[in-house]
Each structure stands twice: as C-alpha cells, then as structure tokens.
C-alpha positions in Angstrom: -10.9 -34.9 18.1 -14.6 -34.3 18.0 -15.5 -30.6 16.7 -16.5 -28.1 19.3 -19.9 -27.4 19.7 -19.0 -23.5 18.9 -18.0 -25.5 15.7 -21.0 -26.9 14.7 -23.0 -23.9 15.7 -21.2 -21.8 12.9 -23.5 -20.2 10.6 -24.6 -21.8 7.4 -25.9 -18.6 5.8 -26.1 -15.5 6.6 -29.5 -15.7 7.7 -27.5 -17.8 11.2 -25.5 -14.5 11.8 -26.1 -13.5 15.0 -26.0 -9.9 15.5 -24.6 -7.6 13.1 -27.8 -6.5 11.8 -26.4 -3.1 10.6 -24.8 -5.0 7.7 -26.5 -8.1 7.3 -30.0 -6.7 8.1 -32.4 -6.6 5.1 -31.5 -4.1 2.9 -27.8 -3.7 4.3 -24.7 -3.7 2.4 -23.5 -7.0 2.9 -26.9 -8.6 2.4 -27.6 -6.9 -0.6 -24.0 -8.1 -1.7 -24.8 -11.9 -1.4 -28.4 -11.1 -3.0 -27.0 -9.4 -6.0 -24.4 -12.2 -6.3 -21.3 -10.3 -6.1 -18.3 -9.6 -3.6 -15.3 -7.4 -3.2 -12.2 -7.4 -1.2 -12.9 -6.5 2.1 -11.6 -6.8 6.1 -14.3 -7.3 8.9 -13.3 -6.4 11.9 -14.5 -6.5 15.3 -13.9 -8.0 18.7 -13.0 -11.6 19.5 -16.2 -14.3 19.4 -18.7 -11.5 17.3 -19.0 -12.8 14.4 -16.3 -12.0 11.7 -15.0 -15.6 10.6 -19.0 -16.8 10.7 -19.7 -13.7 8.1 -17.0 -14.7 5.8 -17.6 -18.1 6.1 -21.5 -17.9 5.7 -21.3 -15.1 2.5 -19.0 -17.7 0.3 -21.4 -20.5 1.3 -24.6 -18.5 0.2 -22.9 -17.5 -2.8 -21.4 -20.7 -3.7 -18.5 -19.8 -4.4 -14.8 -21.7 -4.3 -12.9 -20.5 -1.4 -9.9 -20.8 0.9 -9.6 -20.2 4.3 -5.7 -19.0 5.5 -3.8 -17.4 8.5 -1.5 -14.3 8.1 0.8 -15.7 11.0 0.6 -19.8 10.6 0.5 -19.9 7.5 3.8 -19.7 5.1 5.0 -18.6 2.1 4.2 -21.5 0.4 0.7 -22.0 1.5 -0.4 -18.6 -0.2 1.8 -19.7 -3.0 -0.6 -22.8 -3.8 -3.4 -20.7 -3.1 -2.3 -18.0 -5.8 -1.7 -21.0 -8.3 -5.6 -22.5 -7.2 -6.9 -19.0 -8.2 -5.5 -19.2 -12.2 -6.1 -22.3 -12.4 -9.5 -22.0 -11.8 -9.9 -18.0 -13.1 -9.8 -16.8 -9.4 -10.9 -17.7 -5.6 -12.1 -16.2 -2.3 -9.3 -15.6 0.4 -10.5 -15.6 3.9 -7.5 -14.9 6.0 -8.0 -14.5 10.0 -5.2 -11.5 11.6 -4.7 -10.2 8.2 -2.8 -7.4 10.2 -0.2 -9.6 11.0 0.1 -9.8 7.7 4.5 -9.8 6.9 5.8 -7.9 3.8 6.7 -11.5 1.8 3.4 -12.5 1.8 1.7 -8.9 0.9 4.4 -9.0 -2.1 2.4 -12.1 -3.3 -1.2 -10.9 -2.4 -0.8 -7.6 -4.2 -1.0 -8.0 -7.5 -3.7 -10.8 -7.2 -5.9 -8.4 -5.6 -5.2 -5.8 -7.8 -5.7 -8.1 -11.1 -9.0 -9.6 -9.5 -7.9 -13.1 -9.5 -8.1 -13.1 -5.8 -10.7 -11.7 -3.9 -10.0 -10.8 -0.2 -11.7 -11.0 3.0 -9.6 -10.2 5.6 -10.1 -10.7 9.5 -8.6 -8.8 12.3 -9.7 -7.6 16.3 -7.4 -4.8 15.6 -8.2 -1.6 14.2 -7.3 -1.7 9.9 -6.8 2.0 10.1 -3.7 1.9 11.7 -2.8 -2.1 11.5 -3.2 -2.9 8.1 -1.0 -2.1 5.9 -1.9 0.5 3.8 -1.4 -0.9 0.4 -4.1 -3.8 1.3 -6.4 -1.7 2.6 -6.8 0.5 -0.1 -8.0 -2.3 -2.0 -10.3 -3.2 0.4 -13.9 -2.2 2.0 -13.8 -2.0 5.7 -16.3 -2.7 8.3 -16.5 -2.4 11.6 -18.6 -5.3 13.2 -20.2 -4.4 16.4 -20.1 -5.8 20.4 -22.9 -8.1 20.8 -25.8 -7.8 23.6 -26.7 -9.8 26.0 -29.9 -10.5 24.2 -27.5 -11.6 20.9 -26.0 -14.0 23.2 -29.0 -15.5 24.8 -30.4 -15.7 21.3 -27.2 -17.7 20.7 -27.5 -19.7 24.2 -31.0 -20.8 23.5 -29.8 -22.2 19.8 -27.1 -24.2 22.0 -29.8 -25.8 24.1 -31.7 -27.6 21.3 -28.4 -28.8 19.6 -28.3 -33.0 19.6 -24.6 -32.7 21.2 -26.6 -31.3 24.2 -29.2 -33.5 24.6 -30.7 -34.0 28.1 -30.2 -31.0 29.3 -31.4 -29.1 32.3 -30.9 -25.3 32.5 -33.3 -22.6 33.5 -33.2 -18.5 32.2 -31.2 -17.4 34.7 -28.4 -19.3 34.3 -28.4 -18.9 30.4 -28.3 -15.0 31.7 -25.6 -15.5 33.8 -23.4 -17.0 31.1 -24.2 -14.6 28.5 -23.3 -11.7 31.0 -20.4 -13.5 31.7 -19.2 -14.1 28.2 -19.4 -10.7 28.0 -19.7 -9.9 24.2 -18.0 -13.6 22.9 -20.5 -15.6 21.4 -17.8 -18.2 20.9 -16.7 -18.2 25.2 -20.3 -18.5 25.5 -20.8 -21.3 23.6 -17.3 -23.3 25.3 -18.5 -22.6 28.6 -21.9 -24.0 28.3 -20.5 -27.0 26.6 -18.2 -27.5 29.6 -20.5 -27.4 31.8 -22.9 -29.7 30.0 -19.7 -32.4 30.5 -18.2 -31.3 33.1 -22.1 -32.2 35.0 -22.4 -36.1 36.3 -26.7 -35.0 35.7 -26.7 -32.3 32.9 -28.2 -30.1 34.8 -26.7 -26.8 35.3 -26.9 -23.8 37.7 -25.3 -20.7 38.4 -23.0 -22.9 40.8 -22.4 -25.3 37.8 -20.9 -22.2 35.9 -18.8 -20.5 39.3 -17.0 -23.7 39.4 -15.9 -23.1 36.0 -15.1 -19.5 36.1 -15.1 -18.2 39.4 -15.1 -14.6 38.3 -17.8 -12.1 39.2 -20.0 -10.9 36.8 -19.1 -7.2 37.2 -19.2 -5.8 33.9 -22.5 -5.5 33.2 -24.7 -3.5 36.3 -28.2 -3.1 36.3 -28.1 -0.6 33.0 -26.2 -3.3 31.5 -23.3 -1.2 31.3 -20.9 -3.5 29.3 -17.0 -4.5 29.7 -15.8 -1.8 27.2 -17.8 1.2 29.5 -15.4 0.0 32.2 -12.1 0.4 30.1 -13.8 3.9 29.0 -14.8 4.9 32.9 -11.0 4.0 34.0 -9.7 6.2 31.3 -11.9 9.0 31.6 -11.6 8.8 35.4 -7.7 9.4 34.6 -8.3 12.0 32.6 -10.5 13.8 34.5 -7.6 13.5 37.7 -10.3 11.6 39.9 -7.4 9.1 41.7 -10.7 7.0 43.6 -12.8 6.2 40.4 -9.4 5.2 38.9 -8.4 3.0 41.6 -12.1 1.5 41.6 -12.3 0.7 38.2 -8.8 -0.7 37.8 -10.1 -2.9 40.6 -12.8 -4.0 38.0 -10.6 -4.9 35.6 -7.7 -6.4 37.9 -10.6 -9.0 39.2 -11.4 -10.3 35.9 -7.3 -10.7 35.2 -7.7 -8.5 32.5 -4.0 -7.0 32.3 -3.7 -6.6 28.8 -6.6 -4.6 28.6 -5.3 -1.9 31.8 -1.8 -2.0 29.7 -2.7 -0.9 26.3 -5.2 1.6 28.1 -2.5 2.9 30.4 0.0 3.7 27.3 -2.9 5.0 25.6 -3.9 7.4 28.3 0.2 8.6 29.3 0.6 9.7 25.6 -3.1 11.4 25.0 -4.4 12.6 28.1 -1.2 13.8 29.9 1.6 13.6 27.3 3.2 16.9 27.8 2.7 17.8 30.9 4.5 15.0 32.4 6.6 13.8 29.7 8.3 11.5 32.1 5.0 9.3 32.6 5.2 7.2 29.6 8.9 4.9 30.6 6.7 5.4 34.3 3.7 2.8 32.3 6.6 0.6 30.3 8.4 0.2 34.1 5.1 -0.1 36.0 4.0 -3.3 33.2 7.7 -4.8 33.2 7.1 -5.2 36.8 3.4 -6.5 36.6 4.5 -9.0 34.2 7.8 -10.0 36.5 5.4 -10.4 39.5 1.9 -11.4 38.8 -1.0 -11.2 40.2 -2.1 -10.2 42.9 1.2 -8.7 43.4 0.7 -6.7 40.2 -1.8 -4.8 41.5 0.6 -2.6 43.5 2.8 -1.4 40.8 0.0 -1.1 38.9 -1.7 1.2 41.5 1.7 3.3 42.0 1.7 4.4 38.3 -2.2 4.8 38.1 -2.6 7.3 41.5 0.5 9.4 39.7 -1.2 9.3 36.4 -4.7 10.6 37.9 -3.0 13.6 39.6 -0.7 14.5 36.8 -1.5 17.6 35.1 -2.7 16.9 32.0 -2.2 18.5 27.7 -3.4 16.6 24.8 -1.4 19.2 22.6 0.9 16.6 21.0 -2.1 14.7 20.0 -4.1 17.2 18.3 -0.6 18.4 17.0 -0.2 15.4 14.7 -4.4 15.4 14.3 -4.2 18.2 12.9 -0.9 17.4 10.4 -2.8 14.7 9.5 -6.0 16.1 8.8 -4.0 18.6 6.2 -2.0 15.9 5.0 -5.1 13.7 3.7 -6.8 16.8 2.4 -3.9 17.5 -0.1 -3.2 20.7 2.1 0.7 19.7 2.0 3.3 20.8 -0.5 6.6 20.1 -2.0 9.6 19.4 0.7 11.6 23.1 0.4 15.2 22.4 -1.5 17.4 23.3 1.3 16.4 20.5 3.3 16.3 17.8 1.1 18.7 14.9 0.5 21.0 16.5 -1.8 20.9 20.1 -0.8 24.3 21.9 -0.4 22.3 25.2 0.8 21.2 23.3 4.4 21.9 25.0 7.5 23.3 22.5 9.8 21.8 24.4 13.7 24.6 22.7 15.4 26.8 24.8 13.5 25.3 28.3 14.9 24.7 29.9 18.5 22.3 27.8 20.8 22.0 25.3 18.2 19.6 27.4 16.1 19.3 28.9 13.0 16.8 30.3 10.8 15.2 28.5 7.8 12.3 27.5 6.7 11.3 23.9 7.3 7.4 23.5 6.0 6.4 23.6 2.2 6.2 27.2 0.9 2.1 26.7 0.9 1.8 25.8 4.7 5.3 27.8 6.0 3.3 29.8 8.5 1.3 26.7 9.7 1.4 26.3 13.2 0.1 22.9 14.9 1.5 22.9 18.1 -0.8 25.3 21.2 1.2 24.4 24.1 -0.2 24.5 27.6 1.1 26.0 30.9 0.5 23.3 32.4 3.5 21.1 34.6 6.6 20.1 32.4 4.9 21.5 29.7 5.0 25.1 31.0 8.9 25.1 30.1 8.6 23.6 26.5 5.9 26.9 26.3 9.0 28.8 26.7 11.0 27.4 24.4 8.8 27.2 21.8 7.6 31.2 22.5 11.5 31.9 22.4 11.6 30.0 19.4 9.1 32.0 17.4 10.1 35.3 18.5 13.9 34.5 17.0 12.0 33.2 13.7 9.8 36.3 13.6 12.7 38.5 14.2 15.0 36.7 11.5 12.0 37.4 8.8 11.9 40.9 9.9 
C-alpha cells in the first residue's frame, strides 16, 4: 500500500513542525536542544494529530542520530529486547515509543536501567496526561511537555502545504473550503490531511467544495463559532454548566457534543464531573454515570441520548461539594512538600498495641491515626449541603468524641 499523504507530509526537521512554537520557536527549549546537539529522555504529550510523533521524529533526523521507533501496546517483550541489545552494541540509541502510558510492568523492568545508565535515551508519546498515567519511575527520568491544540490558522498553514504536494496534483479548491476542513478537523492536523486526500480521490474532477467534504463527513461544523471558540471550550461549557446547576446549557451543550458522536468525550467528562463537582452531596451519582454509560453503550445512538439526558438533568440540579477533592489536594500538596511523617507504631503491620474499633462501642475508639508532626491536621471541611449534611454530623460527632478522649 501506497503511503498516506499525512505520511509524506511528516516533517523532515523541525523547521516543518507545525505549531508548537512555544518549544520549537527560536530560542525554545527544544530548539536550542537540537542546536546545541544534545537530548534527554523526555515524553511529549498532547492531543491526537498535533504534532508529537513529527517532533520526535524530526529532532533525531536533525540531529542525526541512530534511532528506533516502538509501541508500548504492539510491541512485545522481545522487540524491546533487540532494541536494548542495538543500544550496547552500538554505545546507545534513541527510543521513540508512541502510548508510552500503556506502558506494562515487563517492559518498564527492561527500560529502567537503560534509562538510568544512559544507553537508551527516551522519548515517550502519549494523548494522556503523564502526571497521572505514566508510571512514576519513567517519569522521573524524564522531561515533560505539554504540546499545545493547534489553530485554525496552524491547520490552514498545513492545508495549503497539502495543496502543492505532487500526490495532489490538479487540484481545484478555493479558501473557503480549506477553512471548512480545518474547522472541521478541529485541532488534528493528521484528520485534516486524510480528509482532503479523500476527497481529492473520492472527486471524478479534483475539484472540491464544501459539498465535496459534507459527503464525506456530514457533521456540522459546530465547534468553532464566530470567536472561534474551539472543541475543548465545549467539553469545558458542558462541565461548567453542570457545575454551576444550569440543567438548559447542560442539555444544549451535550447536544453539541452528541451531534459530533463524540461519546467518549461526554463519558470521561461525566465521571469527572460526579466525583469533583458534586461528590458528596450526592454520593449516589457516580454508579448513576457508570449505569447511565452501560446503557448508552447497550443502545447507541440516537437512543443514547436519552439515558444520557436522564443522568445529566439529575447531575445539573444536584447539590454540589468539591470537599473530597480538595481533601486529597490538600494530602497531596503536604505529601510532596515533605510535610508527612513516620506511620505511628500502633498502626503498623506488626503492632500488638492496635485498637481494633470493631471491638468497642459504635465501632469507635480513640487513637491516633496521622504521624505525630501532622496529628492535628484536618483535610476534610464538609458542607451542609444534601447527602453530605449527614456525613457533617458524623464527622462533628466524630471530633467531639476525639477531643473529649484527649481531654
């Protein structure tokens, strides 16, 4: 099979890039980095079709340097093996390897040391965020950054490359249409690309029109408005509207997203949402989301829609407490400041002085659970808000019994 045009379009250098100016703009990190001849581990990542495999790709070409490209998921055990073997043999190697967060514990067993010895030097690739996808291990030993969504003016930038590319030749297309497919692409330089090269064959004349491009992809072009408002504004405006218990601009905008079949998108945004924005006070809502996406998957669309809906309107006029959320924020905050402590003796593994609760009235007893430096710590504010009003209770109860124990 012939390589895609998206293919042939890939960046050479980084001078191609499109976009991404913040690091490979003159006098930027990554820039500098291929100027000064010299790379370290690192993970780009980004959204789908912005850009990350054309940076790794186009930094070991401009340094000239032996490489080897591998997937965290397709690729086995053995693959990385004769990668790792590839490196001594020839005093070391650039990795690129695409959904490094997929990444299983075998294979990190093998990359580890490499990276750590400098005989391999990473550069991972991922859509998710390495914060809390990677494992932790591999990221310390790597740089991370963040690529960014491209504009429409990237992608027309990109569109307008296409057009003078030999595969193409012939063509007919005017402005407007390039818009329209840029707009439609959304930020995915890559579905950009396929779609105009489709269109190009799928034409008996090579010319082709907005209509050309609807028979294609009949869906609307509503994520960008006259402000060119882009497709991640609308996943933020349908969680926002949720959060701030408006049930119409949540029913609008997951009317956005349900006409562009985007159902992934409304269910990791809906689990999101139960958990952060109403948590709490309507503890129950979360196995509400799991049910109302079982059902959306059983069904389909359109049918989806009304499950969907269901869960959505009860989500927009639940009350709402972020309290478990900044809860652990805040535990985590002191834990990566150092602000922690040792585990108290009583309620480690071996302890013979542990107080089981069951063993005592109510299930409760007295001891101390936090380190000796934090003891008095408390993370938790709860609201009075719905279900959460009664866990108020319990917890006041709670700390009246502790305060009159240490009394």
């Amino acid at each position: 099979m012939e390589k895609s045009l998206a293919l042939k379009l890939a960046p050479k250098s980084i001078s191609e890039v499109i976009g991404q100016q913040h690091l490979l703009g003159d006098g930027m990190i990554l820039s500098n980095l291929v100027k000064n001849k010299k790379l370290f581990s690192m993970i780009l990542y980004g959204k789908p079709g912005i850009g990350k495999t054309s940076i790794a790709s186009a930094i070991v070409q401009d340094l000239g340097v032996r490489f080897r490209f591998l997937n965290a998921v397709i690729n086995n055990k053995k693959d990385f093996d004769v990668v790792i073997e590839e490196a001594k043999m020839y005093d070391g190697l650039v990795l690129i390897m695409d959904e490094i967060h997929r990444l299983n514990k075998d294979k990190q067993d093998l990359l580890l040391p490499q990276l750590e010895s400098g005989l391999i030097t990473l550069i991972g690739m991922t859509t998710s965020n390495p914060y809390h996808s990677i494992n932790p291990a591999i990221r310390s030993r790597c740089h991370l950054f963040e690529l960014h969504e491209l504009t429409t003016e990237d992608l027309l930038e990109g569109l307008h490359r296409a057009i003078l590319h030999p595969d193409l030749e012939g063509i007919e297309i005017d402005e407007e249409t390039l818009q329209y497919i840029a707009k439609l692409a959304g930020n995915d330089l890559r579905y950009a690309y396929n779609l105009l090269e489709l269109a190009y064959y799928g034409s008996s004349d090579k010319k082709i029109t907005i209509d050309t491009i609807k028979t294609i992809n009949p869906k609307p072009v509503f994520f960008h408005d006259k402000n060119e408002d882009g497709y991640y504004d609308v996943l933020s405006a349908f969680q926002k509207s949720i959060r701030g218990s408006d049930i119409d601009a949540a029913m609008h905008y997951l009317g956005r997203l349900l006409e562009a079949g985007d159902l992934d998108s409304i269910y990791r945004r809906m689990s999101v949402i139960a958990y952060e924005d109403i948590g709490l006070a309507n503890p129950s809502i979360g196995p509400k989301v799991m049910a109302a996406i079982a059902a959306s998957e059983l069904v389909g669309l359109p049918e989806a829609r009304i499950p969907l809906a269901t869960v959505i309107a009860e989500m927009a006029l639940s009350p709402k407490s972020n309290t478990a959320k900044m809860a652990i924020d805040q535990a985590l905050s002191d834990i990566e400041t150092g602000n922690c402590g040792n585990v108290p003796n009583h309620i480690k593994t071996t302890s013979k002085d542990y107080k089981y609760p069951h063993d005592y009235p109510n299930a409760f007893v007295q001891q101390q659970y936090l380190p000796d430096n934090i003891k008095h710590k408390k993370y938790y504010q709860p609201k009075n808000l719905g279900h959460e009003a009664t866990f108020k209770d319990v917890y006041q109860k709670l700390e009246k019994l502790k305060e009159k124990k240490s009394a």
